[in-house]
RODRENMAR-347331 format. One record per residue (C-alpha): x negated, y negated, z; residue in one letter. Coordinates in steps of 0.05 Angstrom, whole numbers, padded with zeros to 5 digits, always signed. Example, Ala and Ser with C-alpha at 12.3 -4.5 7.8 and 13.67 -1.06 7.14 Angstrom:
residues 2
-00246+00090+00156A-00273+00021+00143S
***
This chain:
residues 333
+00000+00000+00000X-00052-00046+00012X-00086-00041-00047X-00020-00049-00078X-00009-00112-00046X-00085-00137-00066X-00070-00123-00139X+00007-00165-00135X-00030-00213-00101X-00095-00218-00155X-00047-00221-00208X+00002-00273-00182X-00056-00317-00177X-00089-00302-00251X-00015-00315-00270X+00004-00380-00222X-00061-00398-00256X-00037-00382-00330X+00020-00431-00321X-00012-00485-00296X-00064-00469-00350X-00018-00476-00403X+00023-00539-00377X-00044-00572-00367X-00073-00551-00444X-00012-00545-00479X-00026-00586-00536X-00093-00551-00535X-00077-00483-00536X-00054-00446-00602X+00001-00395-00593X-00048-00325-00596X-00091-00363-00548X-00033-00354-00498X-00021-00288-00520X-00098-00268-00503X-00100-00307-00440X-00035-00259-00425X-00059-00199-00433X-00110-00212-00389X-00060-00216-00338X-00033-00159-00353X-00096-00122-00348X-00106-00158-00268X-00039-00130-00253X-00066-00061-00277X-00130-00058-00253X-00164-00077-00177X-00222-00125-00176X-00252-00077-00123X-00299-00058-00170X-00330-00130-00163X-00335-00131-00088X-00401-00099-00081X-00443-00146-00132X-00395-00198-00100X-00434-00183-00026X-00505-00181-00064X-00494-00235-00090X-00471-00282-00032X-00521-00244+00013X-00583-00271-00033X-00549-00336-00036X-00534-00340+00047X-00620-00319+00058X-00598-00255+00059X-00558-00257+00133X-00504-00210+00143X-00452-00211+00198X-00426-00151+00229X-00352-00187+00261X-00314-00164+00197X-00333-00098+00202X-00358-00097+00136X-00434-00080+00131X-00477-00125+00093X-00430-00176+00074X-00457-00243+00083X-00433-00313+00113X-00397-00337+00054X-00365-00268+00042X-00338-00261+00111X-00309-00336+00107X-00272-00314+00049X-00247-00244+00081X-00229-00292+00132X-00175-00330+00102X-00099-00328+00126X-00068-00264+00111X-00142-00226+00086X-00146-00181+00137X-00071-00171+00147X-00084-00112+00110X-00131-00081+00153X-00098-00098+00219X-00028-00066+00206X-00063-00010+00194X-00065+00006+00266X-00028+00069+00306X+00028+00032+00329X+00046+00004+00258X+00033+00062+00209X+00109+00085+00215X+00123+00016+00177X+00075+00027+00136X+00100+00100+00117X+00173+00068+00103X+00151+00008+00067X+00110+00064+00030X+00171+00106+00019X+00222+00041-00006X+00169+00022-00056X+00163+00092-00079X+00233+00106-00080X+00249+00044-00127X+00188+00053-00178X+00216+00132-00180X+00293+00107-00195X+00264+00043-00245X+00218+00090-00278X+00271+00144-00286X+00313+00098-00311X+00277+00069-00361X+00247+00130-00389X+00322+00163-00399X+00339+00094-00439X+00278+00094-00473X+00282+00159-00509X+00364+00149-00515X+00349+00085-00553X+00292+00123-00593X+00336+00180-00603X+00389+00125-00634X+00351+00093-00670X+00316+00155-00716X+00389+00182-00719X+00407+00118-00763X+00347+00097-00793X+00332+00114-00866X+00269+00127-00906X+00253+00072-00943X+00227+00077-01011X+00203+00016-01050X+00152-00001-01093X+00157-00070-01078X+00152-00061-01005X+00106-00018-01014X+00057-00057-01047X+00070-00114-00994X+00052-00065-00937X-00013-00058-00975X-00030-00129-00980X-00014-00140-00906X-00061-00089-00881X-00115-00111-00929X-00111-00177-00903X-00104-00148-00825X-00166-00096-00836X-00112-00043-00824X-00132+00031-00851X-00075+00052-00816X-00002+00089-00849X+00068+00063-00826X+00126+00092-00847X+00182+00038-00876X+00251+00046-00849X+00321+00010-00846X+00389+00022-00809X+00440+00012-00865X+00492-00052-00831X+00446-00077-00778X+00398-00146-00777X+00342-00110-00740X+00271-00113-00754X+00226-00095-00700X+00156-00047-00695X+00152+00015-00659X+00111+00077-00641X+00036+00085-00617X+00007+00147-00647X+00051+00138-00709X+00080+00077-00725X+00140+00052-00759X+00177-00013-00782X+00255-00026-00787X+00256-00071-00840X+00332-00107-00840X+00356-00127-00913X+00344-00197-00938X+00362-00236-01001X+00301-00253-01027X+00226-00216-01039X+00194-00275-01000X+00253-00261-00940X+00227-00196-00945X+00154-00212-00939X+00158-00253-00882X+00190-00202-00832X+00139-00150-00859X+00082-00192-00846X+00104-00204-00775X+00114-00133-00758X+00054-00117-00793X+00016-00152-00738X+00053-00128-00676X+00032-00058-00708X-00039-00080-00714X-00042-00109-00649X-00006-00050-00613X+00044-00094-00581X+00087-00025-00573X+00035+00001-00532X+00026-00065-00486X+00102-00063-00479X+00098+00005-00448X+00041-00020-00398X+00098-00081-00380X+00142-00036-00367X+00104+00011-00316X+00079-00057-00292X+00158-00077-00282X+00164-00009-00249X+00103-00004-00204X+00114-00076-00178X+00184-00079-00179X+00194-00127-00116X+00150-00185-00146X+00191-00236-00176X+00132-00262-00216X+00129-00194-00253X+00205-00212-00284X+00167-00273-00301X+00115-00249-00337X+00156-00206-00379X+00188-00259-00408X+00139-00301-00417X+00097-00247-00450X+00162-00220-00498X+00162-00294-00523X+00085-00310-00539X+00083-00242-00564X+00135-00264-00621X+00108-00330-00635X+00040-00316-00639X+00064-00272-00695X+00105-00329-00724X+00045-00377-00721X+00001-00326-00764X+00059-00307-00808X+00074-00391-00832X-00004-00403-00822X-00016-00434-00900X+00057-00441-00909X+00092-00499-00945X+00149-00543-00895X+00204-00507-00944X+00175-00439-00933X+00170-00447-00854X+00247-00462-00861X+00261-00409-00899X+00235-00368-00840X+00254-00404-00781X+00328-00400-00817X+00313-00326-00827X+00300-00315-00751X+00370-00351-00730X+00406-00316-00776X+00379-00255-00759X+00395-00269-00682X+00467-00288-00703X+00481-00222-00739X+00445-00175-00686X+00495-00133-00666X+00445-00085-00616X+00404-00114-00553X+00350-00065-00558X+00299-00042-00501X+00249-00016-00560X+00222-00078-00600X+00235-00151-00572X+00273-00151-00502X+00293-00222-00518X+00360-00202-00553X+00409-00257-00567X+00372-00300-00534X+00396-00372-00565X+00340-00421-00524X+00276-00373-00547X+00310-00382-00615X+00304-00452-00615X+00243-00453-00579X+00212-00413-00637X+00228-00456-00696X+00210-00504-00660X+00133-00488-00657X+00146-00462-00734X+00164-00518-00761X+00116-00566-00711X+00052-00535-00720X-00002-00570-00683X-00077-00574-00712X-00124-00568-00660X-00203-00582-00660X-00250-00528-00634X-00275-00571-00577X-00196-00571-00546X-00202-00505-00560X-00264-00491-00521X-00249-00537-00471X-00183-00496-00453X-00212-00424-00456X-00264-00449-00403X-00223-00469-00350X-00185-00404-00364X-00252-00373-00345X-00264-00406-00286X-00191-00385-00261X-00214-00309-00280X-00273-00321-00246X-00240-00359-00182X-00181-00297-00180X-00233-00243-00177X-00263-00275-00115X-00201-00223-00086X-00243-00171-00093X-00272-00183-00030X-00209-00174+00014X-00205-00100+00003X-00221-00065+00055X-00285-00028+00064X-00264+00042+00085X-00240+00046+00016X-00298+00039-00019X
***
């Protein structure tokens, strides 16, 4: 549990830090910038920073003359170490793990495991329901035209990759799925350039395996199901995940051809019949809409100092969030 806590705590910092990062550098920051910086994140929320701790000690031992101080009970950590393990609510950890507080422990053990067993149930049973659905309506699709598009957009990605082309005859749905073998639902459009544009976009979240980092945000969702920042981090990530795609896709484009897709994506919403777990979990979601054609059809040019300028402060929030690594506690190391 307390290593549980260490990690919800790590990664509600890195992600406290990401918003403030991006209301700060907004005008700085490009859309796949954001979409980096979040899977980063991700990853904190994934994995400890207790790796860290022991260069962490050698390193603020040499700095300190080499002292150590024995109070924390951790051997060989120095001055500036022990300061920070120090800090209001660092050694909470260790101190509730005493005899007369393990049966909390135990049931705060057994809630948390009893509602990532229920979540994670759930969402498998959905998962593969909605899968199941899905390849039930879905249809082969066979066109030379499409297929020589899907050619030119994994020339251009570096793809060697296959994907299989589908569509579900009646529905406005276009999303990416699979990991090991991946497939596009392409909806039906009125034009070749329509057409181009939605393939392009899914192209990339197949590149990029989006499906896959959609799978880690959902264990994330189900492993740290109390945190109200983890709710927000889904949807924050869902929405840079879609416009980061829409900034590549219009990147070169011509103002009429960034209408034509930013008038593609509202119709599509309109017409979408099916709120789907698989793909985008934004569904009919009007705002994120409008938010989207927004950034399409404002797309900001931005120098590579601003860029550099943002993705260093971004480090030294990685680098001040993995200072955590020295509040785990020894024994488990």
């Amino acid at each position: 549990m307390i290593y549980l806590l260490l990690i919800t705590f790590a990664g509600g910092m890195l992600f406290s830090s990401y918003l403030i990062w991006q209301k700060m550098f907004d005008n700085c920051l490009t859309e796949a910038m954001k979409y980096r910086a979040l899977l980063l994140v991700l990853l904190d929320y994934l994995v400890p920073w207790v790796w860290l701790k022991r260069p962490y000690e050698m390193l603020f031992t040499v700095f300190s003359g080499g002292e150590t101080v024995n109070h924390t009970g951790v051997k060989g950590i120095s001055r500036v170490a022990a300061c920070l393990a120090e800090l209001p609510g660092a050694n909470e950890g260790c101190r509730i793990l005493g005899a007369g507080n393990r049966k909390w422990i135990l049931l705060a053990g057994i809630v948390w495991g009893s509602g990532v067993i229920v979540l994670s149930a759930a969402k498998m049973v959905r998962y593969f329901y909605e899968r199941k659905l899905i390849m039930a309506l879905t249809g082969e699709c066979n066109d030379d035209g499409l297929e020589k598009l899907v050619k030119e957009s994994k020339e251009e990605l570096g793809y060697k990759g296959r994907v299989k082309l589908l569509r579900i005859p009646g529905e406005k749905i276009s999303l990416a799925m699979g990991v090991k073998a991946p497939a596009i639902i392409l909806q039906e459009t009125d034009t070749v350039r329509e057409q181009n544009f939605i393939l392009r976009h899914e192209m990339l979240h197949t590149v990029r395996r989006d499906a896959l980092f959609m799978l880690f945000l959902e264990l994330l969702s189900c492993l740290h199901w109390f945190n109200p920042l983890i709710y927000i981090l889904r949807r924050n990530f869902a929405f840079v995940k879609e416009t980061s795609c829409d900034e590549w896709v219009v990147r070169g484009c011509t103002k009429e051809e960034c209408t034509t897709y930013a008038k593609l994506i509202t119709d599509s919403l309109g017409r979408r019949r099916r709120n789907l777990m698989i793909g985008s979990e934004l569904g009919k979601d009007y705002r994120h809409a409008s938010r989207r054609v927004k950034l399409i059809m404002q797309r900001k040019e931005i120098s590579r100092l601003k860029k550099c300028v943002a993705v260093s402060f971004f480090v030294l929030f990685l680098a001040a969030d993995s200072l955590t690594a020295l509040l785990y506690p020894a024994f488990f190391l």
